[in-house]
C-alpha positions in Angstrom: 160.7 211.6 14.6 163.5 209.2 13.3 163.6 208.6 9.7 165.9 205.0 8.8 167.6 204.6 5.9 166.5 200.6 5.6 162.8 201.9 5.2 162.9 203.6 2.3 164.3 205.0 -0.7 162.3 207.4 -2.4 159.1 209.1 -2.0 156.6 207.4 -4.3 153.3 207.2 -4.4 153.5 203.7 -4.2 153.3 203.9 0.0 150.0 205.5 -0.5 148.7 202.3 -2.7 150.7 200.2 0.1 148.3 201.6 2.6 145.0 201.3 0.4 146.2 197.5 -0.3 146.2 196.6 3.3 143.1 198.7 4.0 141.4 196.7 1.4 143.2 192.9 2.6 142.1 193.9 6.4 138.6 194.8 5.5 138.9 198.1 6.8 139.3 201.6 5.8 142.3 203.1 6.5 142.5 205.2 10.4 141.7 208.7 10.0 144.6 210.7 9.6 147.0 207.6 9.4 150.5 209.4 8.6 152.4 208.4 5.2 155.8 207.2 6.3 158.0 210.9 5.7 160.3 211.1 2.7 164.3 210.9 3.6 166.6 213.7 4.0 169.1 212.5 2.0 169.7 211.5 -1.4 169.5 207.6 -2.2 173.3 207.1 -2.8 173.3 207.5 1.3 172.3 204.4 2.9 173.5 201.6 5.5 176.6 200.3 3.6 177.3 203.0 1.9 181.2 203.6 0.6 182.5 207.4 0.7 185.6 208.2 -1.0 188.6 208.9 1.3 190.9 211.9 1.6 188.5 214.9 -0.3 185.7 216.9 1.1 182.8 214.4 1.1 179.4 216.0 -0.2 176.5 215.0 1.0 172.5 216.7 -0.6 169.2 215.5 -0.5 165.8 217.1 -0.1 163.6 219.5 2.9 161.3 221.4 3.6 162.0 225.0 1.5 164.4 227.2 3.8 164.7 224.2 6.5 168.2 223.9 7.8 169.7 220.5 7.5 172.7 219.5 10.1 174.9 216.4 8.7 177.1 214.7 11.3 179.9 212.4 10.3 182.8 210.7 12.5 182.8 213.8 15.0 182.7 216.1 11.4 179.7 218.2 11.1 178.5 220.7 8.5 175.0 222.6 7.7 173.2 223.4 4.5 170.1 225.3 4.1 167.0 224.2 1.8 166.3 226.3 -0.8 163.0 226.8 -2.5 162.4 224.0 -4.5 163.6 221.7 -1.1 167.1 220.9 -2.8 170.4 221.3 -0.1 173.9 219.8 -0.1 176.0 220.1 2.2 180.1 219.5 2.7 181.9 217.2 5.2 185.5 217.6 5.7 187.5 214.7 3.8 188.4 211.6 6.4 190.8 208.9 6.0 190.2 205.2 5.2 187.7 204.0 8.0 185.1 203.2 9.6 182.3 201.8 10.3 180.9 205.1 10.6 177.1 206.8 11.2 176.0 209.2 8.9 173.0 211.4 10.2 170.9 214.3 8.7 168.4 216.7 10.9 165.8 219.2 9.8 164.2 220.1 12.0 162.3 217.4 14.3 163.6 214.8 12.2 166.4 212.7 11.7 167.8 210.2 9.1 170.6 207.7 10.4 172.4 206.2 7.8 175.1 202.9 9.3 177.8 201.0 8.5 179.5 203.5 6.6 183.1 202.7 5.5 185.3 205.1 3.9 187.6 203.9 1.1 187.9 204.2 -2.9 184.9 204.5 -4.7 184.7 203.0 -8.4 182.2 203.7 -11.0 182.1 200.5 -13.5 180.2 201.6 -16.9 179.9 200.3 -20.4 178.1 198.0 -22.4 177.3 194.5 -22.2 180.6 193.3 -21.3 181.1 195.4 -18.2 177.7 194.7 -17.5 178.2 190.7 -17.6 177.3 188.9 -14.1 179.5 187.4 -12.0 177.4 184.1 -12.2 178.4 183.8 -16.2 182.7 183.6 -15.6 184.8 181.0 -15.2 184.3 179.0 -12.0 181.5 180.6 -11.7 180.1 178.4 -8.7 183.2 178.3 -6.3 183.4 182.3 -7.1 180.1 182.7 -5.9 180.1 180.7 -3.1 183.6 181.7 -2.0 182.4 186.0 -2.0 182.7 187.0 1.0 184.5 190.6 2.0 182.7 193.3 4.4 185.1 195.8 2.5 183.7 195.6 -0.7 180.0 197.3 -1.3 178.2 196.5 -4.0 175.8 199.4 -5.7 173.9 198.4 -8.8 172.0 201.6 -10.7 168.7 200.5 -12.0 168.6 200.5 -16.1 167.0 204.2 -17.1 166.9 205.9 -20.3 165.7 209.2 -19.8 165.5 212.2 -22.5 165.9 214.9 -19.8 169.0 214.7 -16.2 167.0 212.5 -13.1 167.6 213.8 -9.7 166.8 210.5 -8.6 167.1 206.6 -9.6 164.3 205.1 -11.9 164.3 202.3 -9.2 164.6 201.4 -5.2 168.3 201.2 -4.9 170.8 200.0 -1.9 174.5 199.5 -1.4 175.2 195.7 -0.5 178.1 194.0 1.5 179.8 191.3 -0.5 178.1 187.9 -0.5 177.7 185.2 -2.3 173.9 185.9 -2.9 174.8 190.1 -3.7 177.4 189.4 -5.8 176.0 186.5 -8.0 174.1 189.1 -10.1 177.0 191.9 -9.9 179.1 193.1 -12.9 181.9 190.1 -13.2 185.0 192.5 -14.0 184.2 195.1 -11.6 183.8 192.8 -8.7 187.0 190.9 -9.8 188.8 194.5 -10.3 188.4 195.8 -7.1 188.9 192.1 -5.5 192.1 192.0 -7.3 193.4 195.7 -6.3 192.1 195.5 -2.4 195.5 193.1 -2.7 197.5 196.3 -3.1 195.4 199.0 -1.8 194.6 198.0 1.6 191.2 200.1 1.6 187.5 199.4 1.6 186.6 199.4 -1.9 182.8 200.8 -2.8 181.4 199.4 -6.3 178.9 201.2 -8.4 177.6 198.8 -11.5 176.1 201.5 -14.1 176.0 199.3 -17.8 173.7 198.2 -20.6 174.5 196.4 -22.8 174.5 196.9 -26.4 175.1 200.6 -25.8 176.8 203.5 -27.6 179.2 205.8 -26.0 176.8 208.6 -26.9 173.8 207.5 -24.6 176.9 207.8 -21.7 177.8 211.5 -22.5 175.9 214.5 -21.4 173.7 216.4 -23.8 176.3 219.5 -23.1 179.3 217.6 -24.2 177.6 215.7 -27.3 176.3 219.5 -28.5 179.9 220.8 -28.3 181.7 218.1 -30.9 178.9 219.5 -33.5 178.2 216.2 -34.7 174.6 216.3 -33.5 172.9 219.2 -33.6 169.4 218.0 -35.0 169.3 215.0 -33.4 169.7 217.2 -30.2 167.2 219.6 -30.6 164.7 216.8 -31.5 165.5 215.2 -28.5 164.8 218.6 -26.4 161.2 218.5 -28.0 160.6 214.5 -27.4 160.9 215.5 -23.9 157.8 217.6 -24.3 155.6 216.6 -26.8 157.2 213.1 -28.2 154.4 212.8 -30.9 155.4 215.7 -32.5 159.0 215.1 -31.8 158.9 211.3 -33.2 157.5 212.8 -36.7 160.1 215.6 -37.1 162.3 212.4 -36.5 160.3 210.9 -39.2 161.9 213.6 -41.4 165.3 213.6 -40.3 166.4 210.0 -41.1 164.0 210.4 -44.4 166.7 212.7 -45.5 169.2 210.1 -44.4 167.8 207.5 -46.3 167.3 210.1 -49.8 171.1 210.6 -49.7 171.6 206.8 -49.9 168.5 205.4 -52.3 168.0 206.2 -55.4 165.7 209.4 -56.2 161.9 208.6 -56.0 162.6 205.2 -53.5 160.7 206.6 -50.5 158.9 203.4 -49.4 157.2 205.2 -46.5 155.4 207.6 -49.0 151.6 206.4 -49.6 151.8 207.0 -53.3 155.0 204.7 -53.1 154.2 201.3 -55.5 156.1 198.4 -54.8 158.3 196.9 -57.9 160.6 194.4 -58.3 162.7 193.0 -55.1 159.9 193.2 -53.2 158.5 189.6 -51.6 155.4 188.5 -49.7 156.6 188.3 -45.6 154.8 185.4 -43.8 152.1 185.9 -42.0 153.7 185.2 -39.0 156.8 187.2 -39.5 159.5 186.5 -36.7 163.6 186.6 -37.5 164.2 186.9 -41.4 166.6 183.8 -41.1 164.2 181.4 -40.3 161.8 182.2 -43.5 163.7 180.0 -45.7 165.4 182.8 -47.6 168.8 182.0 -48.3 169.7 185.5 -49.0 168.1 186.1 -45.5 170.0 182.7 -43.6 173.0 184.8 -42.2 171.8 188.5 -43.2 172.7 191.5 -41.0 171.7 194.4 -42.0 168.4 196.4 -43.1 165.1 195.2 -44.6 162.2 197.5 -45.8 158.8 196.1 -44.7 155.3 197.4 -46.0 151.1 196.7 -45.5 148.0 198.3 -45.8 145.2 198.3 -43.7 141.7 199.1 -44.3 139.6 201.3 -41.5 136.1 202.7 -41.6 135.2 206.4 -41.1 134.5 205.2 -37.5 137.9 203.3 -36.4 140.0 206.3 -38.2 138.3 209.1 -36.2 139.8 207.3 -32.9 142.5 207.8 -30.7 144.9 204.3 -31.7 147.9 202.9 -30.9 150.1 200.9 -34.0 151.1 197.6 -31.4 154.0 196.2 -33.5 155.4 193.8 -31.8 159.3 193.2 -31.2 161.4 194.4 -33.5 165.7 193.1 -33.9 167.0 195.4 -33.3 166.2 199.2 -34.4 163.0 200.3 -36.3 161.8 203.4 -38.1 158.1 203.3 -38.7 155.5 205.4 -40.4 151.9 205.5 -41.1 150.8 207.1 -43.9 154.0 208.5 -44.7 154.5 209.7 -40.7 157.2 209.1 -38.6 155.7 207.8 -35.8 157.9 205.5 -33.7 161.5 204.4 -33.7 163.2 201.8 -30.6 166.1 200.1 -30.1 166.1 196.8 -29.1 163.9 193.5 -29.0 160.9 194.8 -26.8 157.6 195.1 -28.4 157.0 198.3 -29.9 153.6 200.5 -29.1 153.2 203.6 -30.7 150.8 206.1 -30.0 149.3 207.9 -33.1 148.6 211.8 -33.7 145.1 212.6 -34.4 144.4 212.9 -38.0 147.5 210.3 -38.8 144.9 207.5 -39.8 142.1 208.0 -42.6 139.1 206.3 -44.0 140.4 203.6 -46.9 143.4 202.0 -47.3 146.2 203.4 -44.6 150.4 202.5 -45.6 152.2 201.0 -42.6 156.1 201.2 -43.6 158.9 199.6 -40.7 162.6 199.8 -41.9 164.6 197.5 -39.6 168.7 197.2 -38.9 169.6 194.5 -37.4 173.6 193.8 -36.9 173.5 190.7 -34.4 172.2 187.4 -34.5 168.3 187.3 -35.3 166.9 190.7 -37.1 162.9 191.2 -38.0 159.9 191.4 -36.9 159.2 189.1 -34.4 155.4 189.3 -34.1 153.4 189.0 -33.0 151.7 190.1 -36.0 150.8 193.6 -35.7 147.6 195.7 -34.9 146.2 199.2 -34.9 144.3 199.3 -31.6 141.6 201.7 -31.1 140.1 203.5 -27.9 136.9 201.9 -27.8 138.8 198.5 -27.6 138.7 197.1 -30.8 141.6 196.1 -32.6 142.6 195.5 -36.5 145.1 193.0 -37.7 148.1 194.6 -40.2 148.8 191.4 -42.5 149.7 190.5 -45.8 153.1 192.2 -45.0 155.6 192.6 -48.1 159.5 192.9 -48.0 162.2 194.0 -49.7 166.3 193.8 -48.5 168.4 196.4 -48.9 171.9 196.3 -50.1 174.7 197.5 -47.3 174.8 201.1 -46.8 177.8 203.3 -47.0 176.6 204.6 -43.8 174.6 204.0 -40.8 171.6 205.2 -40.5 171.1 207.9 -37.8 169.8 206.2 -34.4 166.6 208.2 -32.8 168.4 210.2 -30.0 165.2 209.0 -27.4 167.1 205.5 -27.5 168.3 203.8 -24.4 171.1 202.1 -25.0 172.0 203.9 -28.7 170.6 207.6 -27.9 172.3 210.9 -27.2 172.7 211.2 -23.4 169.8 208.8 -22.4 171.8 206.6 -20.3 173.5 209.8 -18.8 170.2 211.1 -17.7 168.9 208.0 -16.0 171.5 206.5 -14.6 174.7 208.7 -14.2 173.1 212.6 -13.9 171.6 210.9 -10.4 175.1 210.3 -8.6 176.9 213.0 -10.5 177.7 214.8 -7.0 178.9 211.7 -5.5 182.9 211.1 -5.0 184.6 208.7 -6.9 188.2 207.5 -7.3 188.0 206.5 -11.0 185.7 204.9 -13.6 186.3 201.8 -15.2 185.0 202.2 -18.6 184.3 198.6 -20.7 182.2 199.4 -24.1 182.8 200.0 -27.7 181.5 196.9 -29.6 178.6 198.8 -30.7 180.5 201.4 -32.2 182.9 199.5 -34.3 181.2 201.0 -37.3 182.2 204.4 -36.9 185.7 204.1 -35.4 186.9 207.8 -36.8 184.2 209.5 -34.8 184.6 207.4 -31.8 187.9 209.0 -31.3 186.5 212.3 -30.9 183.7 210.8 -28.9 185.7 208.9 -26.2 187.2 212.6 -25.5 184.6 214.1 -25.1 183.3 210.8 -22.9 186.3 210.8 -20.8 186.3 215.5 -20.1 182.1 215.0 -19.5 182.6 213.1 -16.6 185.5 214.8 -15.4 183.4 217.8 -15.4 180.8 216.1 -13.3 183.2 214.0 -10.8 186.4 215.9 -10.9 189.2 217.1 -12.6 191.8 214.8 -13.5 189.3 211.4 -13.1 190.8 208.1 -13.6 190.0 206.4 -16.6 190.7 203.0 -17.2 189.8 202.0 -20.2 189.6 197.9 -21.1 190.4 197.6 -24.9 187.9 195.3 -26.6 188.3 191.4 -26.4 189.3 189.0 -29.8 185.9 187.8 -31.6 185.0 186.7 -34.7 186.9 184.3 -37.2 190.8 184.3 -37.2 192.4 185.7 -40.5 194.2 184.2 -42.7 195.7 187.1 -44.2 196.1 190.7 -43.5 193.2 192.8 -44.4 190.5 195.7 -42.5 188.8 195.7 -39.6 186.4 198.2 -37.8 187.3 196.3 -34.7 191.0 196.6 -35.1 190.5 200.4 -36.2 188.5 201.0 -32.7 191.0 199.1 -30.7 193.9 201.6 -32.4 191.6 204.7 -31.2 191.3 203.3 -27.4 194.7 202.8 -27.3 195.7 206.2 -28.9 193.3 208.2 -26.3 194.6 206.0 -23.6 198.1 207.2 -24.4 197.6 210.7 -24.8 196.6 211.3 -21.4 198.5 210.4 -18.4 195.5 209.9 -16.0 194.0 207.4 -18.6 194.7 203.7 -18.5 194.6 200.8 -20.8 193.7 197.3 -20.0 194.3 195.2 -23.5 192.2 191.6 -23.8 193.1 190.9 -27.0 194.1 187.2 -25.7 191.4 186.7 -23.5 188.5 186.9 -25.8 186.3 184.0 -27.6 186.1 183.7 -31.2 182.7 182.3 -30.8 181.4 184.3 -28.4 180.8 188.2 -27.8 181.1 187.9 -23.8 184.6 186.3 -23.0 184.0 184.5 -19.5 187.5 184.9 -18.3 186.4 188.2 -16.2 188.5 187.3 -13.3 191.8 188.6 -16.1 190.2 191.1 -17.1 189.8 192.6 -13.4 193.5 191.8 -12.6 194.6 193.8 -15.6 192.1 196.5 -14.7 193.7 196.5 -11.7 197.3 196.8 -13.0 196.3 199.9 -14.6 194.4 201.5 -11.8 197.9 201.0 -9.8 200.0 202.9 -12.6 197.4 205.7 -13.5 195.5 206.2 -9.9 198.0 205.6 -7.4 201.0 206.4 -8.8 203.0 203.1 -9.0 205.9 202.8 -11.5 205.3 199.6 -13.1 203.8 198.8 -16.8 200.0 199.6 -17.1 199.3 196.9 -19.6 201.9 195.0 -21.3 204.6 195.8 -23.8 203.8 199.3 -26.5 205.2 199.9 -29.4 207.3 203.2 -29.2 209.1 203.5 -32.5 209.4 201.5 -35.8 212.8 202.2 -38.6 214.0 200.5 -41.3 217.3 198.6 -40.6 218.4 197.7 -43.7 215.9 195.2 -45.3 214.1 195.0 -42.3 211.6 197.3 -39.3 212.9 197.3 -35.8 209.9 198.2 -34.1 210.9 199.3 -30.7 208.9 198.6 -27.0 208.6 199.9 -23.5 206.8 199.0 -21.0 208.4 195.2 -21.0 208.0 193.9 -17.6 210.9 190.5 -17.8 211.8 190.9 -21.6 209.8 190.5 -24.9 208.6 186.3 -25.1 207.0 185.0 -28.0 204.8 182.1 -27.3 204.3 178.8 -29.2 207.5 179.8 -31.7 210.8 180.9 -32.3 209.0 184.6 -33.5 206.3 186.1 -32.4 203.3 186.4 -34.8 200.5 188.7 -35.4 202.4 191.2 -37.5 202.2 193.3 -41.0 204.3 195.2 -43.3 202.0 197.5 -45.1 203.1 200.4 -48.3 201.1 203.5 -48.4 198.3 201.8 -50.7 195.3 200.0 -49.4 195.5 195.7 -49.7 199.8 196.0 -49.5 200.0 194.6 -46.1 201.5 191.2 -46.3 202.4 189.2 -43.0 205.7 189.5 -41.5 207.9 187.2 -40.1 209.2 188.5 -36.5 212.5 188.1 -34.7 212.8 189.1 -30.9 216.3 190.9 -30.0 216.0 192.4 -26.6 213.1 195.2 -26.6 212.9 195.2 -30.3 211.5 192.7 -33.1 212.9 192.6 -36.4 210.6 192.3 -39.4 210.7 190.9 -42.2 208.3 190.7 -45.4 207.7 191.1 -49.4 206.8 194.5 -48.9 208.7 196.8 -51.2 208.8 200.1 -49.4 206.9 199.7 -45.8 205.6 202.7 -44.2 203.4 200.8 -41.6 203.4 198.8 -39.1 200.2 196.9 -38.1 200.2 194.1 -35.0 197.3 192.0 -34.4 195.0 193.8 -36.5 191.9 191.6 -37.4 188.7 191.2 -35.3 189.6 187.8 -34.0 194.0 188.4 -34.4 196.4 185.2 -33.6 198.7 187.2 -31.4 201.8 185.6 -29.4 204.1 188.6 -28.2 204.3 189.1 -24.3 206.4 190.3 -21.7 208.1 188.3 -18.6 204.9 188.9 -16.7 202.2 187.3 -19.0 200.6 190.6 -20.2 200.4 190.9 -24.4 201.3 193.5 -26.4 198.2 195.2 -27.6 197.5 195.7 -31.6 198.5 198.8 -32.9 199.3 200.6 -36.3 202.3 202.9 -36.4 204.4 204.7 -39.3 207.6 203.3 -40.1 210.2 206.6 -39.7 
């Protein structure tokens, strides 16, 4: 029996229905003992296209019978594995050089799996958020990019979008490595398609492309539940997260209790709107009936608000409809809920999809029943967006929740805790469904673009990229490549110096970046847009991803990413802040000096703008700053920055002690 790679992906029940459908169109029943169509050997990443990495023992796994022995065969190299109980074997090739085509085969027994067109090369894993996640067909010149893809040397392998509160095995999704084509690559992550374009210039290999992103994700759904357990910083969320896995009722209502506690170390004592013996008072408001995004209600206050509103109804049921199994079908929510019933905690999401909790039995009671949503939204539209909401009950009937009140609540100190189920802002959920199923794979580096979503908590993120960057190490090899692209301009330009969470996360990525030799940094602080989030100009962004990859991957001795501060001392009445890295000399574009720079004392609010003077691989500053100890360059969310180098790169924004 020969088993081909193009007919299938995973084992899923779905080829039974297949066969029942077509039984059904034909008119006829299925032929007695009709065979289903055998599950592969080996493990989805394995398929006609596929990429291998080059020069390092190549692993190969999949699943047998229990105990079979599986023989893989690779260009002449061959190696055997034996199934153990639960069907689970991998096996070890020797490494090969760049190559190919190749044929990959697997045998147990009578059958055989025959994977083609196997190239061996550099294999990239592109992650992040919404940004790395961004489609080729959304750039700059987008349609002569498109139609101009064309390169049998670059595969293109996009993992379907899974949360998951426990490691997969396997994809949530039929998956397949593609050759490089207009119609493949339309849909493909923009900067690592450009990346690898960009450094197959250099590195004269095949180049194998695996798209893992979501966008509006936190660095803590990409980390393992292992690694996130070690920092310390989320032990309960953890262990509530090991109990959703079994029995996420229960597990949403302990969750219920943990961001209550949150929210009692922020409120005033006694302001517990979930409680059913809560009364509204003042600052509360009738909603409309229709709900939707708080700024189009008409509230000024709510025009251009992000952050959290407290939303509350009541709801009448009979003896009948509360004995019954119900679901609460709230509609979308912008962007993160935390609902109760009755004082409850029975659902939290992320994101705008609509929200359908189940309830526990004995949640809902005869009378009047409290239905309490707190919402955070931090982009754009926030609310809920309806439609309006409904307890649903199992004998089909339904029961409108209207009459909804509202109440705004002033910026927090903090941000709430996020319920660690959460795709794209959980503990380890993206991990689990979408990088725990390649984890054996080879790889020569990870292109990492994400951090927008954790602006807010810059100090932690620190810790957190470490323990981002040693996780995946520890699942793809010691001494992984990191390259890391520094987040983009956006927002309004300043007009004087002041804070900025964005500037304070960009000072984190570039102090990780430099602490490790095997860790790049690709700054974009001139090719974002202060109107827009998602800068189109991918096509830089790959070349300077590529630039690093070529300093930090393959050993090349040229600047990773533009001119870095190295030192900053007082001469005289002025800071000569020192750079390397200056590819051509320091240039400052558009005037005599560069701009983009502070003096700062040791107090909060002394930074005042400098004026700069370029003297070889040093600028001179200047400003009415009594007795400077910092230096700060480009630090706003949207910065006007002109220093470069001879080659065109920028000097990234930094804050450094003057010695």
């Amino acid at each position: 029996m020969s088993r081909s790679s193009s007919a299938f992906s995973h084992p899923h029940p779905w080829r039974r229905a297949a066969w029942a459908l077509l039984a059904l169109w034909l008119g006829v029943a299925a032929p007695a003992g009709a065979a289903e169509p055998a599950a592969p050997l080996l493990h989805a990443m394995f398929q006609d296209h596929a990429v291998l990495q080059r020069d390092r023992p190549i692993r190969v796994w999949g699943r047998a019978a229990p105990g079979e022995e599986v023989r893989v065969a690779l260009a002449g190299r061959r190696a055997r594995a034996r199934a153990a109980a639960d069907g689970r074997w991998e096996a070890t090739l020797p490494a090969l050089p760049a190559g190919g085509p190749h044929t990959l085969t697997a045998s147990a027994g009578d059958a055989t799996q025959t994977v083609a067109d196997v190239l061996v090369g550099d294999v990239w894993l592109c992650s992040g958020q919404s940004n790395m996640e961004l489609q080729v067909w959304r750039t700059l010149d987008a349609r002569a990019e498109i139609a101009g893809a064309a390169n049998e040397r670059i595969r293109l392998f996009a993992v379907p979008q899974e949360g998951s509160a426990t490691p997969r095995e396997d994809f949530a999704a039929p998956v397949r490595w593609r050759t490089t084509t207009p119609d493949s690559v339309r849909d493909f992550s923009a900067a690592c398609y450009y990346f690898a374009r960009e450094l197959q210039k250099t590195v004269d290999v095949p180049m194998g492309l695996i798209a893992a992103a979501w966008g509006g994700s936190r660095i803590q759904a990409w980390t393992s539940g292992e690694a996130l357990r070690a920092t310390g910083l989320y032990d309960a969320e953890l262990d509530v997260l090991a109990r959703y896995a079994g029995d996420p009722v229960d597990a949403v209502g302990r969750w219920g209790e943990v961001w209550a506690d949150w929210w009692r170390a922020q409120a005033p004592a006694g302001d517990e709107p979930w409680d059913p013996g809560y009364r509204p008072g003042p600052g509360w408001r009738a909603a409309p009936r229709a709900l939707g995004a708080w700024e189009r209600w008409g509230v000024p206050e709510l025009a251009d608000f992000n952050g959290m509103l407290w939303y509350r109804a009541t709801v009448a049921l009979s003896a009948q409809q509360a004995g019954q199994k119900a679901v609460l079908a709230l509609g979308g929510a912008d962007e993160i809920d935390m609902t109760w019933v009755n004082g409850r905690g029975v659902g939290s999401a992320y994101g705008g999809a609509p929200r359908e909790y189940p309830l526990p039995d004995g949640v809902l009671k005869p009378g009047e029943n409290v239905v309490a949503v707190n919402v955070l939204d931090t982009y754009r539209d926030g609310g809920l967006s309806g439609p309006v909401p409904a307890l649903r009950f199992a004998d089909g009937s339904r029961v409108p929740i209207e009459r909804w009140q509202y109440r705004i609540v002033p910026k927090q100190t903090a941000s709430p805790p996020r319920a660690p189920w959460q795709t794209a802002a959980g503990l380890s959920t993206l991990y689990n469904g979408m990088i725990a199923p390649l984890s054996r794979y080879g790889l020569r580096g990870v292109a990492w673009y994400q951090g927008e979503s954790n602006t807010f908590e810059a100090g932690r993120y620190r810790d957190l990229l470490r323990a981002f960057r040693d996780d995946w190490r520890s699942r793809f090899g010691d001494g992984l490549p990191l390259l890391i692209v520094q987040l983009a301009n956006y927002g309004a330009a300043p007009t004087r110096p002041g804070e900025s969470e964005w500037a304070q996360l960009r000072e984190v990525q570039r102090q990780v970046a430099g602490e490790d030799p095997r860790t790049g940094l690709a700054v974009a602080i001139d090719i974002g847009e202060r109107y827009d989030i998602h800068p189109s100009n991918k096509q830089e962004v790959g070349r300077r991803l590529a630039r690093a990859a070529r300093r930090v991957a393959y050993g090349e001795r040229l600047p990773a990413s533009g001119p870095v501060p190295l030192s900053a001392r007082r001469e005289g009445e002025a800071v000569a802040v020192r750079f390397g890295d200056v590819d051509g000399g320091l240039v400052a574009y558009g005037a005599d000096g560069p701009v983009g720079f502070a003096l700062c004392g040791a107090r909060a609010g002394s930074c005042r703008y400098a004026q700069a003077e370029i003297r070889g691989d040093t600028v001179l500053l200047r400003a009415p700053v009594a007795d400077p100890t910092r230096v700060r360059y480009g630090w706003a969310d949207s910065p006007v920055v002109t220093l470069f180098d001879g080659a065109g790169l920028p000097a990234g924004p930094f804050e450094i002690p003057v010695q």
